[in-house]
N, C-alpha and C positions, 0 to 999 in steps of 0.2 A: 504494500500500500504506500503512495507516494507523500510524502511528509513535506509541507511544503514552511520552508526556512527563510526567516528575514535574515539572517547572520552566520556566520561559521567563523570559528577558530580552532587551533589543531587540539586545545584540551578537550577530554570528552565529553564538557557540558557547554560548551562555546566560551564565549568571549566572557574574561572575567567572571566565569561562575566556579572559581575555587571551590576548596572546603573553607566552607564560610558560617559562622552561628546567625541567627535571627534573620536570615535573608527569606522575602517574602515571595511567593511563588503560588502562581494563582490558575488552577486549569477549570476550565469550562468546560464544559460535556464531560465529567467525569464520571467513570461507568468502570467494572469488572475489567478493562481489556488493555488498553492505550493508558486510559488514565489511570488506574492504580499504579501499574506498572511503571509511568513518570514520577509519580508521586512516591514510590518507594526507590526510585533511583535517584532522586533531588533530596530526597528526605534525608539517606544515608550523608550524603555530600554536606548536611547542614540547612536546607533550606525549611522555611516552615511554612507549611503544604496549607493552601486554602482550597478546597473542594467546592464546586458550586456545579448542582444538576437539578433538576424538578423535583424527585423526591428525597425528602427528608428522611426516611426511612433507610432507603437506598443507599443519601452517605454517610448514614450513622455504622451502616455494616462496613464500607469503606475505610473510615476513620479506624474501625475495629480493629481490618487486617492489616492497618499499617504499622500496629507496636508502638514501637518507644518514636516512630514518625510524629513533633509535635504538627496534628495537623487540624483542623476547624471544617465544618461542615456548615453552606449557606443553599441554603435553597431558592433557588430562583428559574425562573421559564425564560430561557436565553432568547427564544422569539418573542419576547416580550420588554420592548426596550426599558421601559419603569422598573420591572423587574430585575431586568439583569445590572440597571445602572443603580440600584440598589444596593444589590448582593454587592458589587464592585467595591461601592460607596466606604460598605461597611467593613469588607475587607482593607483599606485602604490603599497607599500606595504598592506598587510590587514592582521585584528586579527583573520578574521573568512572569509573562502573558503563556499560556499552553491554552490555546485556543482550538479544541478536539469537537467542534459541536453539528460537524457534517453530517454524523451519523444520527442525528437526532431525529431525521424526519422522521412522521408519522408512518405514511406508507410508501413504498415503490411502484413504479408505473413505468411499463416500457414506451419508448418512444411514442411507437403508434396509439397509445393510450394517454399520454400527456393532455392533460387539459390546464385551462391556467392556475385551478387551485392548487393541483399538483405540483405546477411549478412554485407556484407562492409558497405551498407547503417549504418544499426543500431549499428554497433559497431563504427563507427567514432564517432557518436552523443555519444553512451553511457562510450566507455570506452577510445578511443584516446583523446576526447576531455574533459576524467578526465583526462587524463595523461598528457599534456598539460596544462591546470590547474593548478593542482600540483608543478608539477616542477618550472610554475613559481614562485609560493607565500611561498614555503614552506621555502628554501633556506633562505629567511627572516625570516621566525618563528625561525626556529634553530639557526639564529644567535640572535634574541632577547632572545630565549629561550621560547617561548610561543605562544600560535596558536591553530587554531580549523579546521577540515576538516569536513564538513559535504556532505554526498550523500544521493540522491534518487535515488530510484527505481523503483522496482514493483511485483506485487507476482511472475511472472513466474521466479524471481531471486533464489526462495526456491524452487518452483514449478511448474514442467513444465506445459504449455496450450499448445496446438497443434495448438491452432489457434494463437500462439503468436509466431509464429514458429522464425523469423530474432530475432526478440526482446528478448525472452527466452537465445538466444546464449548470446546475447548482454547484458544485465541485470544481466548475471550468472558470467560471465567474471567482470563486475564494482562490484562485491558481494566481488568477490576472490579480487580484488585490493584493495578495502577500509578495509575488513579483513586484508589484506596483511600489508596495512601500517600499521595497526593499532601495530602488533606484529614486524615490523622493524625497525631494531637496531636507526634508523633515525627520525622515528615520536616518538618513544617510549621515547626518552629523554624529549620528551615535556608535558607527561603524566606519571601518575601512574598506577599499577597493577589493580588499581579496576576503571580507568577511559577508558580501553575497553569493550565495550558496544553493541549490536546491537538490534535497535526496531524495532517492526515490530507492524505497525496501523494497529486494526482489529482483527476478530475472522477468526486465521490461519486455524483450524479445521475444522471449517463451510466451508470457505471457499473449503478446499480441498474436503469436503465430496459433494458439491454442482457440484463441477467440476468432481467427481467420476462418480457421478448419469446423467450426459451427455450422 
């Protein structure tokens, strides 16, 4: 699944994310999969892990499996910009955005069944509710001068699937924003030339030629 990167440096948590105490770190869409598993690789490092997904319930078992992780649970509807500039709010500022909330949509719809709710559905989750995100926590990086954005995604972001029809719109539009930032005049003071970066987890070819043979 293609992970899409505002920054890169050769440590393996980026730029300036040493072993560090009290450092605040804030993932969106956090769920079983991506996000715990950021959140127990940042946690180990020193950061202290903010959790923010719909339910309550959900990040309290979260919180559970992260141990000696000090980590906080806020609930908030990331398609809901009140909501999520809330949850932010109360989290306060942070060194590092993990913005995971592509996978949030409601339902999938293959291409030939797209209709505009559909789209709406999965662009809220994928790309409003980066935008929203963003806007809140960045404002603070640039005045510190220092900050991380991290997105996911998902291949149909490089590559269309027909069966990934709402999500594919969705996922291609969060590609071009987190490229976007990466190269504007506004994130870019927070990074160097060589810390734009984009990875993608996986054999991209295989994959395409797998989805060819369809």
């Amino acid at each position: 699944m293609p992970v899409e990167r505002a920054d890169r440096d050769p440590g393996p948590l980026g730029h300036g994310l040493q072993r560090r105490l009290k450092t605040p770190l804030a993932i969106i869409g956090a769920g079983p999969g991506i996000g715990l598993a950021v959140a127990r690789r940042f946690g180990k490092e020193g950061f202290e892990v903010s959790l923010v997904s719909r339910s309550q319930d959900r990040l309290a078992a979260l919180v559970a499996q992260l141990g000696d992780v000090r980590a906080t649970a806020h609930a908030a509807d990331l398609t809901d910009e009140r909501s999520l500039e809330a949850a932010l709010a109360d989290i306060g500022p942070v060194d590092v955005l993990v913005y995971n909330g592509a996978g949030a949509v409601r339902a999938l719809t293959s291409v030939l069944e797209v209709t505009r709710e559909s789209a709406q559905d999965a662009f809220d989750s994928a790309v409003l509710g980066a935008v929203t995100a963003v806007r809140a926590v960045l404002p603070h990086m640039l005045e510190r001068g220092s900050g991380t954005l991290l997105f996911t995604s998902g291949i149909s972001a490089v590559h269309p699937l027909p069966f990934l029809g709402n999500v594919g719109i969705a996922v291609s539009g969060l590609r071009n924003y987190a490229l976007s930032l990466a190269v504007a005049e506004t994130h870019w003071r927070l990074h160097t030339a060589r810390d734009l970066h984009e990875v993608v987890l996986g054999d991209l070819a295989t994959v395409k030629a797998a989805i060819s043979a369809l």
